[in-house]
Each structure stands twice: as structure tokens, then as C-alpha cells.
MMTF fields as JSON, N, C-alpha, C and O atoms, coordinates in Angstrom:
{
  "mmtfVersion": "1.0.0",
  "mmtfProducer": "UNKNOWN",
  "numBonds": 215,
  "numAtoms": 216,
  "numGroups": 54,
  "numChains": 1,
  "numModels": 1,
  "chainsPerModel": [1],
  "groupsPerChain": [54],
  "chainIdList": ["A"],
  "bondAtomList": [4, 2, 8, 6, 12, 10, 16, 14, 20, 18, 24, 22, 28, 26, 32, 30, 36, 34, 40, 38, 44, 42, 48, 46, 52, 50, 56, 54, 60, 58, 64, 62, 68, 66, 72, 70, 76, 74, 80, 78, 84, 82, 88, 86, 92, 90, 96, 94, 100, 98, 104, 102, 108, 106, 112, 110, 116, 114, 120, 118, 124, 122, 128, 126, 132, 130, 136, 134, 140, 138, 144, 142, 148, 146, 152, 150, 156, 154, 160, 158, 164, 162, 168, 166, 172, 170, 176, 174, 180, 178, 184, 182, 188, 186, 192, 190, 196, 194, 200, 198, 204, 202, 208, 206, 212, 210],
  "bondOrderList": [1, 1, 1, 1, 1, 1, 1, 1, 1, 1, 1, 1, 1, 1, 1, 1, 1, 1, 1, 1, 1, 1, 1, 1, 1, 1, 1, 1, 1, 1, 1, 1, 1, 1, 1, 1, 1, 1, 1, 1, 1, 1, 1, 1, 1, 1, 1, 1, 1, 1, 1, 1, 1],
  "groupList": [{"groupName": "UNK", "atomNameList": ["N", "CA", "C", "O"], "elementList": ["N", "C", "C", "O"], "formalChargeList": [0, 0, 0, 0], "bondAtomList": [1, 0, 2, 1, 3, 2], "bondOrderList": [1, 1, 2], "singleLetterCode": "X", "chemCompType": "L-PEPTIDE LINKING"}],
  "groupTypeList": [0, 0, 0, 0, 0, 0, 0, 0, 0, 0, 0, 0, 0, 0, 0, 0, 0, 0, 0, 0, 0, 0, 0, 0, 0, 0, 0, 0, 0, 0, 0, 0, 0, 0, 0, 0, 0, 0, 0, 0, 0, 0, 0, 0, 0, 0, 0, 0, 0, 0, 0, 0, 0, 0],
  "groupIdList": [1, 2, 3, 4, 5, 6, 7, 8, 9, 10, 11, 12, 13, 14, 15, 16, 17, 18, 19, 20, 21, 22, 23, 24, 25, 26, 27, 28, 29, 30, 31, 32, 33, 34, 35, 36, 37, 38, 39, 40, 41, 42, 43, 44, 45, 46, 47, 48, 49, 50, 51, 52, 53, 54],
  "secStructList": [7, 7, 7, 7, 7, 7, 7, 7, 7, 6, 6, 1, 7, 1, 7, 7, 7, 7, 7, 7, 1, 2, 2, 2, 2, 2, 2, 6, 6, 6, 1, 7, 7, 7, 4, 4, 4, 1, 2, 2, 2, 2, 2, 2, 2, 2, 2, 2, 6, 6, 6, 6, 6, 7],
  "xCoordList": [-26.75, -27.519, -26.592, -25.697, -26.869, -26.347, -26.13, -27.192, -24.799, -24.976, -25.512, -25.21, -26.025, -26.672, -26.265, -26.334, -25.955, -25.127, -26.181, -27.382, -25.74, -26.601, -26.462, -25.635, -27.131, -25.852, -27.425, -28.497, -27.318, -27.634, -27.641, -26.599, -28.867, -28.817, -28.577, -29.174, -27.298, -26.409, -27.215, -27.035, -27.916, -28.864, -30.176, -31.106, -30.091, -30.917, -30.268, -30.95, -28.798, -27.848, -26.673, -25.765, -26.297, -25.039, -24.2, -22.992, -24.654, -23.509, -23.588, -24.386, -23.104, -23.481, -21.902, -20.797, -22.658, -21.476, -21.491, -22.517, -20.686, -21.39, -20.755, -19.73, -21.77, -21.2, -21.245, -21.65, -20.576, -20.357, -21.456, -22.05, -22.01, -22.867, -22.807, -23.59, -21.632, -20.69, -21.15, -21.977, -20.435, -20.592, -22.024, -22.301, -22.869, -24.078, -24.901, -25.733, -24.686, -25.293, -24.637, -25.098, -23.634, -22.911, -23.432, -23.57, -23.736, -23.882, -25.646, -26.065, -26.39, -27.532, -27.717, -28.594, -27.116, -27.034, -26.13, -26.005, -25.817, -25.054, -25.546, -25.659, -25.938, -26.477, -27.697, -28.392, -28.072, -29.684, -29.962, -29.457, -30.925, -31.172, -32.759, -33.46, -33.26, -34.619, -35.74, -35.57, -36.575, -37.681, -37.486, -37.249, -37.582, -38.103, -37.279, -37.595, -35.608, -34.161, -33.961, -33.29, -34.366, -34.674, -35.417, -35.11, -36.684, -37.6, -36.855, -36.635, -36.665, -36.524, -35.327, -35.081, -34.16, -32.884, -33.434, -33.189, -34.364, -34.955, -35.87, -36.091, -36.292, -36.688, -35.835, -35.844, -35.135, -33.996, -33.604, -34.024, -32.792, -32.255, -33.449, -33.047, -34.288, -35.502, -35.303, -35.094, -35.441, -36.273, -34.419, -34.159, -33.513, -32.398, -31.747, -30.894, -32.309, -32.573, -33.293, -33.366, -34.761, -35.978, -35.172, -35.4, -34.78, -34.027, -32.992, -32.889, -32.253, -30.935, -31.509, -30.874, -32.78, -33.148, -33.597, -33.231, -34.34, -34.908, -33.794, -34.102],
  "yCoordList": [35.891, 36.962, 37.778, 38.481, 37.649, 38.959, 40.116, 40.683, 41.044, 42.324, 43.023, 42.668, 43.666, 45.138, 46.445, 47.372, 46.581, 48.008, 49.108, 48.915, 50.096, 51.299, 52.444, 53.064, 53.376, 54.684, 55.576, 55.491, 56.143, 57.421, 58.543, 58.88, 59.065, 60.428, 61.468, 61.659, 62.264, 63.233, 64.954, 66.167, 64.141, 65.407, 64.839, 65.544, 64.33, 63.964, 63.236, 62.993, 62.809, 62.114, 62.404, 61.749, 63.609, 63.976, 63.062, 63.188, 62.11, 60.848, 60.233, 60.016, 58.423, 57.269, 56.238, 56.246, 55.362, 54.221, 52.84, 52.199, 52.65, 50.915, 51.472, 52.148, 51.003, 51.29, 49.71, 48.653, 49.957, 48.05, 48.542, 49.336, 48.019, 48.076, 49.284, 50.233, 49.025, 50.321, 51.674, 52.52, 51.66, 53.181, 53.364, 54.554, 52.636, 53.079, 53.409, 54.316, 52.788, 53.45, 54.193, 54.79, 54.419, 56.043, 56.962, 58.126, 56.729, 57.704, 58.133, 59.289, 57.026, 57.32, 58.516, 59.379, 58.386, 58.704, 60.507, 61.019, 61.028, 62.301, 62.818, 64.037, 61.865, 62.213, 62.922, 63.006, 63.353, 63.197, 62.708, 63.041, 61.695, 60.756, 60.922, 61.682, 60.137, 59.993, 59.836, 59.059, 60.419, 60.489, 58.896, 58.743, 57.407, 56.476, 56.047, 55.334, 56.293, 55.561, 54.99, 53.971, 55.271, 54.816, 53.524, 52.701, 53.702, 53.035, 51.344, 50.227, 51.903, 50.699, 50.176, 49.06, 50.88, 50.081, 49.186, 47.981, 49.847, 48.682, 47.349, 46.241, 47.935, 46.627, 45.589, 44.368, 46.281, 45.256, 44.383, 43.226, 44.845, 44.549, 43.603, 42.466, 43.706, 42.795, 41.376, 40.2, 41.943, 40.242, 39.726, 38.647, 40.59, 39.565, 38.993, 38.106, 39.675, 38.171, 38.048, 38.175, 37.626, 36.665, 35.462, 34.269, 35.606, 35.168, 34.328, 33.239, 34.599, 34.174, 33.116, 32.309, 33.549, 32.297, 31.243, 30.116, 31.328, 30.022, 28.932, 27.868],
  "zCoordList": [-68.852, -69.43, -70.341, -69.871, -71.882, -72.733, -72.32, -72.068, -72.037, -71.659, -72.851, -73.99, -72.686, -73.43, -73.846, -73.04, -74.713, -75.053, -74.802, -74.991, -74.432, -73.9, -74.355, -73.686, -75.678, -76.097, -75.395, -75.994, -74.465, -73.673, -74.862, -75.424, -75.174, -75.754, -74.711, -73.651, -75.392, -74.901, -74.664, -74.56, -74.686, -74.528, -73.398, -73.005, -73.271, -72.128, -70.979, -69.983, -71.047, -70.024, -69.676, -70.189, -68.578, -68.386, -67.9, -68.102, -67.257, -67.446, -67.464, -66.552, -68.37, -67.952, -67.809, -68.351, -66.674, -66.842, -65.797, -65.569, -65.451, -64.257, -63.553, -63.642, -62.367, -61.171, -60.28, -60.764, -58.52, -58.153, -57.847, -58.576, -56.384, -55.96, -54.951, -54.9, -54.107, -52.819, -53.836, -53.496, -55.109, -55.552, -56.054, -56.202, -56.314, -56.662, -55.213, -55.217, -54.214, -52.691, -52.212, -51.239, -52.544, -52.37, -53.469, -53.093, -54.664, -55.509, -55.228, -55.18, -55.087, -54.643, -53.116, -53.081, -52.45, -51.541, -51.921, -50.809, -52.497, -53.273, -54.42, -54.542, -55.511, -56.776, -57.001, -55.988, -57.827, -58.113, -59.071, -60.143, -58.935, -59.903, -60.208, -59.539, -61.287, -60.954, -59.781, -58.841, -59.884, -58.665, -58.193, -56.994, -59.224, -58.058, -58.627, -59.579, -58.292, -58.419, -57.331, -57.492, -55.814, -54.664, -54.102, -53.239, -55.067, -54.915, -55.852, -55.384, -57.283, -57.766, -57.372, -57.829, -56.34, -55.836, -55.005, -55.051, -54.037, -52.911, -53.588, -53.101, -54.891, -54.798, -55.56, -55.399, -56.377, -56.833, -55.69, -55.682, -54.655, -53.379, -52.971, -52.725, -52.886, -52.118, -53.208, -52.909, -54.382, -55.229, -54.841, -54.309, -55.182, -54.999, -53.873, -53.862, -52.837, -51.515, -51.22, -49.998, -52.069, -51.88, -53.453, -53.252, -54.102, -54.961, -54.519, -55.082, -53.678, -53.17, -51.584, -50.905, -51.492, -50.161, -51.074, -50.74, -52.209, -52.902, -53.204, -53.742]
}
């Protein structure tokens, strides 16, 4: 998969950058993020081990 360049307007994004996986469920877990940043981690996490049993 092509990575994707991302330029965040600085006015609507006090920070951006990659995180592994450890610091994004730590950061979820401290941050505030969007209302369904929660929602769409779990389901990431779901299709990619319903993904990973096929």
C-alpha cells in the first residue's frame, strides 16, 4: 500500500504524527481525540483479526 502524505491544517490540528500501536492505546487512553476515535480503533482491531484468521 502507497503511504500517503498528510499536511493537517494548523488550524484545525494541534498535533500530528505516527504512532506504533502501544503509543496510540496509551495515547487513546490520555488524549482527547475525536468522539468515535474509540469506536473506529475497535473496529480497526476487529477486521484485523477477522483478517489475520482468513
Amino acid at each position: 500500500m502507497p503511504e500517503v502524505m498528510v499536511a493537517p491544517d494548523p488550524d484545525e490540528v494541534a498535533w500530528h504524527g505516527r504512532l506504533t500501536e502501544a503509543e496510540l492505546r496509551s495515547a487513546l487512553a490520555e488524549w482527547r481525540f475525536t468522539p468515535d476515535s474509540h469506536e473506529v480503533f475497535g473496529r480497526y482491531l476487529a477486521f484485523r483479526t477477522a483478517t489475520a484468521r482468513s
